[in-house]
N, C-alpha and C positions, 0 to 999 in steps of 0.2 A: 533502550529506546527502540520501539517498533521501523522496521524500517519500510519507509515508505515508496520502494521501489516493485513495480510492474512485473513481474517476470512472466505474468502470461501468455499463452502464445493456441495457434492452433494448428491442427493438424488436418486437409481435406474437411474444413469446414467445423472440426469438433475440436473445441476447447476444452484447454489444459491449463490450470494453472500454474502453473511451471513448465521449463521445456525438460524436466527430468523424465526418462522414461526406462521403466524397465524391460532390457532385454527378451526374448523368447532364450530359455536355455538353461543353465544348471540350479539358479533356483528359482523362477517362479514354476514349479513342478506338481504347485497343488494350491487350494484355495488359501488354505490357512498363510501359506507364506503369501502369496498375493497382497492376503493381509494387510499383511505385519510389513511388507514395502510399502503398501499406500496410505499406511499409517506414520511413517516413517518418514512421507512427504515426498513422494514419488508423484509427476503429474500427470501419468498414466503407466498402465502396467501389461505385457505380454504375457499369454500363456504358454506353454512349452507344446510346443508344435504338434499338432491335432493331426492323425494319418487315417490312412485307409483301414486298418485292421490292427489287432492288435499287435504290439511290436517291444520286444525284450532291452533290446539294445545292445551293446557291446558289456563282454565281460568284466568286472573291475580289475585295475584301477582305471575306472574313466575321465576323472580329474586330477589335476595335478600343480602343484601350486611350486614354483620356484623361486619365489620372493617376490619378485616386483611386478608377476602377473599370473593368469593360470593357463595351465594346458587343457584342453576337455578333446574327450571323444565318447561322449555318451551315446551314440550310433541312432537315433532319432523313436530314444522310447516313448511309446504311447498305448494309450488302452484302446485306441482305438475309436472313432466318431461314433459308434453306434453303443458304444459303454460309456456314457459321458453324462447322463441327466441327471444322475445324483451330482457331480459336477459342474453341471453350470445350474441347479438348485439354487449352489453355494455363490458361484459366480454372482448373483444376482443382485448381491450382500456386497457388493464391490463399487465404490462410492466415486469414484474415478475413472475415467474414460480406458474401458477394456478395449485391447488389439488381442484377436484373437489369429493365433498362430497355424499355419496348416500345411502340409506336405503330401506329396503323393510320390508314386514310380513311373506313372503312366498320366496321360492329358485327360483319359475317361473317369480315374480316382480325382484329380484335383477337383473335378466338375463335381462328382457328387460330393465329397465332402464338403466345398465349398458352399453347395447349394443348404445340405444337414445343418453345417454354423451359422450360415445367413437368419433361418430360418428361427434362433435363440437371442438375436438382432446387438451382437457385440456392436460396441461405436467404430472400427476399423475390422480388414480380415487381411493380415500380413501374408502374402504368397511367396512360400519359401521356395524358389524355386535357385537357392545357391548353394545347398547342402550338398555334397559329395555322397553323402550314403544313401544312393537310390541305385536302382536296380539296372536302370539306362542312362543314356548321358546327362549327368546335370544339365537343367532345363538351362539354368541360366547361362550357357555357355552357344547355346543355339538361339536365334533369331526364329524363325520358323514354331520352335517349338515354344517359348515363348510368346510369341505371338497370339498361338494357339489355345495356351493356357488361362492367358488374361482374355481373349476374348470370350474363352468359351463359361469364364466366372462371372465376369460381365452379365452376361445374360443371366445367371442364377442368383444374382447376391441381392438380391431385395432392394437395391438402391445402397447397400452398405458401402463404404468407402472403399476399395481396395488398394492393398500397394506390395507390387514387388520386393523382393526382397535378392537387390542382383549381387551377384558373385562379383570378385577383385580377378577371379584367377581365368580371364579371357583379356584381349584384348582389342576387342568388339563391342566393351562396356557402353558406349556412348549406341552405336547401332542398334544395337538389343534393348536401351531404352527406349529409342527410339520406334522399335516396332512395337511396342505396346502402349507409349505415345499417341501415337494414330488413333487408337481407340476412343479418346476422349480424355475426360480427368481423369488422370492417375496418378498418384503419391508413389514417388521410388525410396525404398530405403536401402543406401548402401551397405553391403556387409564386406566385417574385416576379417570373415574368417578366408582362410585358401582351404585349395586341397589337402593337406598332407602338412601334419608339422613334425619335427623332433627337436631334442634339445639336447646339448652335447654339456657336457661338463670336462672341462679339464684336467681336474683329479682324478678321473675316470680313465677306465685303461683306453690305449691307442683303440677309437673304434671302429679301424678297417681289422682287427683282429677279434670281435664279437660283433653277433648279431644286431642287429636294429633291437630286435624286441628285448635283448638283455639292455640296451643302453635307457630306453623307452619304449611302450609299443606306440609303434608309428603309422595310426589311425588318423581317419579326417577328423581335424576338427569342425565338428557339430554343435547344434544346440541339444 
């Protein structure tokens, strides 16, 4: 029997029919899996965070699965905004409400990138400003800089919807929404990554007697 329940919902005005959504981060990495999520009944779907230039990421192994969840530190690879048009070609092909993911190191990257994505007119543009692997201080842990960010996207995004994407690992979370707040409408999405994880295993030798990187390497977790 069909079930005759609602689960629609929306997001800054653009509807989903579901509130399932997938993450910016280990796999939607490329169209084809985008796909096969929004096929799979996903009611919108992130792309893996869009940067200023091209970027490698951290060495393998950058996932890590210890049963009941994963570790990542994929260090924030991308090709880069200005290698992307065969890519969002495919995007295009995407039947369901795209958030389009995006990071910078500096407030003058988020701006043009931000303005390059607007311009291919995703339904949302997620500003990652809580990722630890940037060059200066995670945006999201500054007011000021924050501020700075969202308003200077504001003015580039076509009318596109935008929403932060704040950090857990301050304790200003509420302040720092609140300066970009001011600005008008903006959708906050909280993230659960922090700075820095490891994971100890017991069976494992005592490890104040080996390194961090022999027990795991102890990278930010990223999308």
């Amino acid at each position: 029997m069909q079930s005759q329940v609602d689960l629609s919902t929306s997001l800054a005005g653009v509807e989903l029919d579901n509130p399932t959504v997938l993450a910016a981060g280990i796999l939607g990495t490329r169209f084809s899996i985008l796909k096969r999520v929004e096929e799979s009944g996903a009611g919108a779907v992130t792309t893996k965070s869009i940067g200023p230039r091209a970027k490698e990421g951290h060495d393998n192994p950058t996932v890590f699965s210890y049963g009941p969840g994963l570790m990542n530190a994929v260090g924030l690879s991308t090709p880069g905004y200005k290698n992307m048009e065969e890519e969002w070609g495919n995007l295009e092909r995407i039947d369901v409400p795209l958030i389009a993911s995006i990071y910078a190191s500096t407030v003058e990257d988020f701006i043009v990138v931000a303005e390059d994505v607007a311009q291919h007119e995703p339904d949302l543009i997620e500003i990652n400003i809580s990722c630890p692997n940037v060059e200066e201080e995670t945006f999201g842990k500054n007011r000021d800089l924050t501020h700075q960010v969202v308003s200077g996207i504001k003015e580039v995004s076509n009318g596109v919807p935008i929403m932060p994407k704040l950090t857990p690992s301050t304790d200003q979370v509420v302040e720092i929404a609140g300066s970009a707040r001011m600005l008008g409408r903006t959708l906050f999405l909280p993230s659960t990554r922090g700075d820095r994880g490891c994971l100890l295993c017991p069976e494992w030798p005592n490890p104040s007697s080996i390194s961090m990187l022999e027990v795991f390497p102890v990278l930010p977790s990223v999308p």
